[in-house]
C-alpha positions as CSV (number, residue, x, y, z in Angstrom):
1,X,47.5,36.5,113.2
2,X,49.5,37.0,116.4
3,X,51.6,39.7,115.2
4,X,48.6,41.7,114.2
5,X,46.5,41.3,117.2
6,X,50.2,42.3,119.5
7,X,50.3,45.2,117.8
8,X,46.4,46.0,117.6
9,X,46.8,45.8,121.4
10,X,49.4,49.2,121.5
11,X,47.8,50.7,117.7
12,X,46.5,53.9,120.2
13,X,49.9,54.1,121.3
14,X,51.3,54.5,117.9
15,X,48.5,56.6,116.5
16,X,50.4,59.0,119.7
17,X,53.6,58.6,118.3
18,X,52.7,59.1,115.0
19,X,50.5,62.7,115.9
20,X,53.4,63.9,117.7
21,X,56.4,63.1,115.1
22,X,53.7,65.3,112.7
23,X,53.1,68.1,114.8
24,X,57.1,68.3,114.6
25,X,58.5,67.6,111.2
26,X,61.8,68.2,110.3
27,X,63.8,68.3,106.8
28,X,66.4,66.1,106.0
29,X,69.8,65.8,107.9
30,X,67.4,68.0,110.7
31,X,65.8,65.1,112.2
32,X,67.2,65.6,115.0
33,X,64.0,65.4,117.9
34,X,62.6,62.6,115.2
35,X,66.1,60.9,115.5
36,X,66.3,61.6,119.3
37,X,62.3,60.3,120.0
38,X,63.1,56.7,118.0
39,X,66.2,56.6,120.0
40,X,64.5,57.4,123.3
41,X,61.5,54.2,122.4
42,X,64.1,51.8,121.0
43,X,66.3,51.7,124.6
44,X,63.1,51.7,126.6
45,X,62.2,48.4,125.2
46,X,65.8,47.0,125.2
47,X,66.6,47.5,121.9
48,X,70.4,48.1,121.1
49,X,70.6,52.1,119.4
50,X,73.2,53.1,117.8
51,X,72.6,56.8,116.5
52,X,74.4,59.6,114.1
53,X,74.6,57.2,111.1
54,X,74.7,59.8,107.8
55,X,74.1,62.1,109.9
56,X,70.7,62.2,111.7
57,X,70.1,58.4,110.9
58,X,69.3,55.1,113.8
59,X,70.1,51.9,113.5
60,X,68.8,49.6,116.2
61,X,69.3,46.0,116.6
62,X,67.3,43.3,118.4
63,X,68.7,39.7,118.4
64,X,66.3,36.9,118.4
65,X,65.8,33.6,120.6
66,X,67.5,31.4,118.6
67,X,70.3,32.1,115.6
68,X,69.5,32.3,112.0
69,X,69.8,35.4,109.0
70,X,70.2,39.2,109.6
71,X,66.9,41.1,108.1
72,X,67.0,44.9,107.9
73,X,63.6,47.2,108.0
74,X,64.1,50.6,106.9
75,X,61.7,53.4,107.3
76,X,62.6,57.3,106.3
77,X,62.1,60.5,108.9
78,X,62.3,63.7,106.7
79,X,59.6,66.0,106.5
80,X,59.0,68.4,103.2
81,X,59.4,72.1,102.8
82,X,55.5,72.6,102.5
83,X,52.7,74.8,104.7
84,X,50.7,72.5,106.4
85,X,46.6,73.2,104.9
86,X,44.4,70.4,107.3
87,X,43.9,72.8,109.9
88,X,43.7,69.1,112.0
89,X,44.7,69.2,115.8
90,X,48.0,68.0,115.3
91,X,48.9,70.1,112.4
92,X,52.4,70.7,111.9
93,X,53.6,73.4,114.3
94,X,56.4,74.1,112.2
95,X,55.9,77.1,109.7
96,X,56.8,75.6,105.9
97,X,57.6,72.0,107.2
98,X,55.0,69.3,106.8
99,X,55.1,65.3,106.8
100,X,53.6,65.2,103.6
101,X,54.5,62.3,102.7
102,X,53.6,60.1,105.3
103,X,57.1,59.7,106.8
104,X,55.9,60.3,110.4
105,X,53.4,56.7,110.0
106,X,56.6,55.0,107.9
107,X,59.0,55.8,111.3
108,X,55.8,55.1,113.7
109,X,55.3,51.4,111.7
110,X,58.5,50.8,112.3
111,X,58.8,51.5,115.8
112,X,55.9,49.7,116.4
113,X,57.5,46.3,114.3
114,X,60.4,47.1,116.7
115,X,58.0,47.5,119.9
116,X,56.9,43.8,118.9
117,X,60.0,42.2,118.3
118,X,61.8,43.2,120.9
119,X,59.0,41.9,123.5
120,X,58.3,38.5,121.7
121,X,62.0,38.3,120.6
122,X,60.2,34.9,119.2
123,X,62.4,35.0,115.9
124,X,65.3,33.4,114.7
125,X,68.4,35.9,113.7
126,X,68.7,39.7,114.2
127,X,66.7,42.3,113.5
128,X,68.4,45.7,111.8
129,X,65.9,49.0,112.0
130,X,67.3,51.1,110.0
131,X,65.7,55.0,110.2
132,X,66.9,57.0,107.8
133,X,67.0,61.0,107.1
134,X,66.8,62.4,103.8
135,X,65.1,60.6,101.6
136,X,63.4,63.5,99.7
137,X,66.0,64.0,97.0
138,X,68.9,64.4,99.6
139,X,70.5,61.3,99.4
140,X,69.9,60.3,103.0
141,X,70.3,56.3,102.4
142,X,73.7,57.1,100.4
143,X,74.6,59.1,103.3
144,X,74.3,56.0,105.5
145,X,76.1,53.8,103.1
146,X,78.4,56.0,102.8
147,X,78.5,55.7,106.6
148,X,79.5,52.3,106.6
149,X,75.6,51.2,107.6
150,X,76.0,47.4,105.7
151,X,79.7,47.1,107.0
152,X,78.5,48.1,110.6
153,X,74.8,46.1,110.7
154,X,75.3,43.8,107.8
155,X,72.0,42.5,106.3
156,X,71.4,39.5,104.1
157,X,67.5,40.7,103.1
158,X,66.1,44.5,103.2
159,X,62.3,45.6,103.5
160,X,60.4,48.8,103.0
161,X,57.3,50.3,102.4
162,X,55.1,53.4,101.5
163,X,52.0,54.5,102.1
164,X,49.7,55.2,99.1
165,X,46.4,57.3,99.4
166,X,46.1,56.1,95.9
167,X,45.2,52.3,96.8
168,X,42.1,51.2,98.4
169,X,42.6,51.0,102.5
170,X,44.4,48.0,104.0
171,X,45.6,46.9,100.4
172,X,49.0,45.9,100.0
173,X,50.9,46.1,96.7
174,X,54.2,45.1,95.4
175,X,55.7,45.1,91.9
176,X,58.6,42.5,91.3
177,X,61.7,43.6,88.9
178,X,61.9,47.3,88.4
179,X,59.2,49.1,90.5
180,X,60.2,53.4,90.6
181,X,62.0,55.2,88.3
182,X,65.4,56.5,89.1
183,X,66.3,60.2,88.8
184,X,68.6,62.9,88.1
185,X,68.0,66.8,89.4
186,X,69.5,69.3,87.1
187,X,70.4,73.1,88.2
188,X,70.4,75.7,84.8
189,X,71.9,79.5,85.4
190,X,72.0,81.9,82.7
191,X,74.1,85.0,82.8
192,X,73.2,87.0,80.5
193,X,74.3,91.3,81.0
194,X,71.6,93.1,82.9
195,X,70.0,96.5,82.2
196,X,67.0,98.8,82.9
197,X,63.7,97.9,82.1
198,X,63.2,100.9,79.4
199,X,66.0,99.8,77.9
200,X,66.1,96.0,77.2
201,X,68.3,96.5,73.8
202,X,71.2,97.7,76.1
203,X,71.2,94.2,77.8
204,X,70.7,90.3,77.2
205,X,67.5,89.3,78.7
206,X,68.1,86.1,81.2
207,X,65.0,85.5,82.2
208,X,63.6,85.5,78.6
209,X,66.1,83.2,78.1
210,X,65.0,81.0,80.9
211,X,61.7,81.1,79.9
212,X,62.5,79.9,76.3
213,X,64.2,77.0,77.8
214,X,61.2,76.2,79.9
215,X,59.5,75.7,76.5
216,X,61.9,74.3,74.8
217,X,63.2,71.3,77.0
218,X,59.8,69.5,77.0
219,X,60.5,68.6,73.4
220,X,63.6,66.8,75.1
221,X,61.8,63.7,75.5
222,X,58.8,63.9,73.2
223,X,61.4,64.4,70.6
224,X,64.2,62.4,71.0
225,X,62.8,59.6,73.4
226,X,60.6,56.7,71.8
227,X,57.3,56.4,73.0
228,X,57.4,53.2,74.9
229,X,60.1,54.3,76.8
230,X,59.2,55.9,80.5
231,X,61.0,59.2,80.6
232,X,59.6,62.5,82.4
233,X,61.4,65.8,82.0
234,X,59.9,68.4,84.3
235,X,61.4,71.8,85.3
236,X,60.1,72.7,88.4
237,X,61.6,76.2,89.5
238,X,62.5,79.4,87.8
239,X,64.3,82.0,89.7
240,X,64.8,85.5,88.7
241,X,64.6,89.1,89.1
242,X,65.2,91.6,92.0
243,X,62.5,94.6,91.4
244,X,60.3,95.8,88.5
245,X,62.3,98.4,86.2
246,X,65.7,95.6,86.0
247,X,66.4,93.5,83.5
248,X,67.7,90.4,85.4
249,X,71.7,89.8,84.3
250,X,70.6,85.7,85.8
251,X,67.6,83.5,86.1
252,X,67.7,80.0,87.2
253,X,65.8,76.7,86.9
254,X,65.8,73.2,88.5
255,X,63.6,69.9,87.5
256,X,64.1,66.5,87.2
257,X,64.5,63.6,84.6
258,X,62.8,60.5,85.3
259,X,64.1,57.1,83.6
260,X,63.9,53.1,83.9
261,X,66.6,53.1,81.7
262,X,70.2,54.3,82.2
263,X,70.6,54.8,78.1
264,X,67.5,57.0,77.9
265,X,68.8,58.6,81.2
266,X,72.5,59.4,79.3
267,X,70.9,60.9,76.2
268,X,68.1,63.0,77.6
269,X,70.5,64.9,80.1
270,X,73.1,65.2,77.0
271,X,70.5,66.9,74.9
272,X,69.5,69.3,77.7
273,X,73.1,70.5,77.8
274,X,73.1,70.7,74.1
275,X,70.3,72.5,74.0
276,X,71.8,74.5,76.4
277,X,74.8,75.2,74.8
278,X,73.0,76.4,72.0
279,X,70.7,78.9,73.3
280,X,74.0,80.7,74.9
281,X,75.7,80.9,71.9
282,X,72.1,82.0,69.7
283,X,71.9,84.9,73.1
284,X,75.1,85.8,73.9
285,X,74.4,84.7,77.0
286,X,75.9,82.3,79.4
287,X,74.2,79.0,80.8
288,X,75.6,76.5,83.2
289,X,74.4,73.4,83.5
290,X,74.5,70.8,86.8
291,X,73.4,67.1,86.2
292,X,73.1,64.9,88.7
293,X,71.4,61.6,89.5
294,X,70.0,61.2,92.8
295,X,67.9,58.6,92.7
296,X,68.7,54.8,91.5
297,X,66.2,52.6,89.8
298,X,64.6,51.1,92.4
299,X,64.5,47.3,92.0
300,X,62.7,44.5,93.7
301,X,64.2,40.8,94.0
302,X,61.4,38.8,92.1
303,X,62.0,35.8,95.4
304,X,61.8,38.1,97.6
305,X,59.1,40.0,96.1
306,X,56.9,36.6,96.4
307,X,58.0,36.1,100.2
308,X,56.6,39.8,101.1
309,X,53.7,39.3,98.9
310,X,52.7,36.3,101.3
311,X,54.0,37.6,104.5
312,X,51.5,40.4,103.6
313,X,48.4,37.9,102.6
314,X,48.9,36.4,105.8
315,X,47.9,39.8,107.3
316,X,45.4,41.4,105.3
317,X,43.9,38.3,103.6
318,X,44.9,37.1,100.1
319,X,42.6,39.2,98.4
320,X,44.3,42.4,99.7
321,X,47.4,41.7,98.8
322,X,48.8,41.0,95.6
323,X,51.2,42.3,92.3
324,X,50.9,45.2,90.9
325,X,52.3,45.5,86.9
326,X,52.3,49.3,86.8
327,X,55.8,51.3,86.8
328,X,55.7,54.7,89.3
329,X,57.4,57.1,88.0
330,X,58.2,58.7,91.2
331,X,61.9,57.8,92.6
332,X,62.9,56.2,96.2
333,X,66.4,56.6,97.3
334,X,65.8,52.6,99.3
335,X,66.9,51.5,95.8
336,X,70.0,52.7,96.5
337,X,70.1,49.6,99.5
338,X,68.4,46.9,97.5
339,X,71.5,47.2,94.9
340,X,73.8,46.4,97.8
341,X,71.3,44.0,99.8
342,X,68.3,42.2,98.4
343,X,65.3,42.5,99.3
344,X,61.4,44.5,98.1
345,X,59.6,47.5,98.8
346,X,55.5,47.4,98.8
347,X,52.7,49.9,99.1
348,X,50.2,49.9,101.8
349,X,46.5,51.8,100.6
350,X,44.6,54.0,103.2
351,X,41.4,56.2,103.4
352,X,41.6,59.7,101.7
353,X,42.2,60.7,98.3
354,X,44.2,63.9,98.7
355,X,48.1,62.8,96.8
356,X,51.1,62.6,98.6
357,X,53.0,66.0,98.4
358,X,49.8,68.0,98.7
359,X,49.5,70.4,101.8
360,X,46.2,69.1,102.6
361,X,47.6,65.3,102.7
362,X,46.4,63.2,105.8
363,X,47.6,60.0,106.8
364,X,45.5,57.1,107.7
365,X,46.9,55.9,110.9
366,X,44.2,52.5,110.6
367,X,47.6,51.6,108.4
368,X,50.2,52.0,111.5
369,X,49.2,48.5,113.0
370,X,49.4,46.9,109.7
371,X,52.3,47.9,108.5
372,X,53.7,47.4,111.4
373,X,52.7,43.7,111.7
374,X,53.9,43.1,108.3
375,X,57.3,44.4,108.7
376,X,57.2,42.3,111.6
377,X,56.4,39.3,110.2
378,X,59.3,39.6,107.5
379,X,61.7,39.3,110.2
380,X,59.5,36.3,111.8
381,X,59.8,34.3,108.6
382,X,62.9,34.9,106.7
383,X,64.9,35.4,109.5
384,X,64.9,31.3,109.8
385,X,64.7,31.1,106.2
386,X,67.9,28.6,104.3
């Protein structure tokens, strides 16, 4: 497949590209030498660039040879707060900052899809790359909405994809209709009256309240959710305490709720506050509570679906592409462009086992050429498409 074997050609090149962008990782709304380094490859092939969108985001856009439909490629550029643990060569240099997540090969596939089009420029319409900051729960594609991305580079089809160390290598996945879970993070601080350790009666303890609340809010969903319904309720912070011989006066905690539907979503987050409400009152203490959803369902167009479910047969082979059934409970904020612009999100497997979020993750690079050459071929053939 011609796409493939172009991109084969240049796959040491982006194996480069992608080693470097992980040696330098940056967090969301800081992409600022990731931003600047797409920006830099994009104009040396001729690609039109047009940078600060929400922020740290690129858009670039290469016109085909002949006219036809506007199809946008997204890939995201944030790095996560986590200490890099592979001790490989090009480890991230950056105490605390790691592309664990594979964003460094999802900006690399893209820039090599975009080193391809823009030197065949053998497609019909316009090509929109859209690199986006923020994705990890900071709301980096809202950001670019918000921006005016679809009014500025309108699209009439969107593509994505992830890598997944939890798929076999080279296999590519996609789930039509809902796919990922949407989410809302929630912020709890208690105020209760602080005191010294010897004398706990003389105070209200916050961080036993916190604790109790820890407990107490994973009955949220096993108790008021029905079983078939795919919630997840996890705290995953707790915050308290200055030295050893003070009561704390605050504690606070931070999680997540998880949902496919928007009803389940509603009532979990307004029993959390209930239960909030009462374990002030039961205290004496204080508790504020901050709900907020960050994350959309992310939904797949069931036509479009089928159309990158054969783009990708055509280059890993039918039997390494095909539909997955299974719902992901982990969140993507590129559902927040599919509900303005259809389009489908797929998975591409690679060697390892180690999850994604992990300080020890490592990306497969043997993926950069093939996703690459998909994305590529999305444009190829829907780009013409009536």
């Amino acid at each position: 497949m011609q796409a493939l074997e172009r991109i084969t050609g240049f796959a040491d090149e982006l194996t480069a590209t992608r080693r470097d962008l992980h040696q330098h990782p940056e967090l969301g709304f800081e992409e600022v030498r990731t931003s600047g380094v797409v920006a830099e490859k994009l104009r040396a092939w001729g690609v039109e660039v047009t940078p600060g969108i929400g922020k740290t985001g690129v858009v670039g856009v290469i016109e085909g040879n002949r006219p036809g439909r506007r199809i946008g490629l997204r890939a995201d550029m944030d790095a996560l707060p986590i200490h890099e643990q592979t001790n490989l060569p090009w480890a991230s240099r950056t105490p605390g900052v790691m592309h664990a997540c594979g964003h460094d090969g999802h900006t690399t596939i893209l820039l090599g899809a975009a080193r391809y089009l823009a030197e065949t420029r053998d497609f019909a319409g316009t090509a929109v790359l859209i690199f986006q900051p923020a994705e990890e729960g900071l709301g980096g594609g809202r950001a670019m909405i918000a921006d005016g991305l679809f009014d500025r580079f309108p699209c009439d089809e969107i593509y994505a994809l992830h890598n997944s160390p939890y798929d076999p290598a080279g296999e590519i996945g996609i789930k039509p209709g809902p796919a990922m879970a949407g989410a809302n993070f929630f912020d709890i601080t208690v105020t209760g009256k602080g005191s010294h350790a010897a004398s706990p009666e003389m105070g209200v303890d916050a961080l036993v309240i916190a604790t109790g609340l820890v407990q107490f809010l994973q009955t949220v969903v096993s108790r008021n959710v029905p079983a078939i319904a795919p919630v997840v309720l996890s705290v995953t912070q707790i915050h308290s305490g200055s030295a050893y011989n003070i009561i704390p006066e605050t504690a606070a905690l931070a999680g997540t709720i998880r949902y496919f539907d928007p009803a389940m979503s509603e009532k979990v987050s307004a029993r959390v506050r209930e239960i909030c409400a009462g374990y002030a009152r039961a205290h004496g203490a204080t508790i504020e509570v901050d709900i907020r959803n960050v994350f959309e369902v992310l939904v797949n167009d069931d036509t479009l679906s089928e159309r990158m479910l054969e783009a990708a047969q055509e280059v890993v082979g039918p039997e390494q592409a095909g539909r997955k059934d299974r719902l992901v409970m982990g969140s993507e904020d590129f559902a927040d462009m599919l509900r303005l612009v259809p389009g489908a999100y797929c998975t591409i497997g690679h060697a390892g086992d180690v999850p994604l979020h992990n300080p020890s993750f490592v990306l497969d690079d043997g993926i950069l050429p093939i996703g690459a050459a998909l994305l590529a071929r999305m444009v190829e053939t829907r780009g013409a498409a009536v």
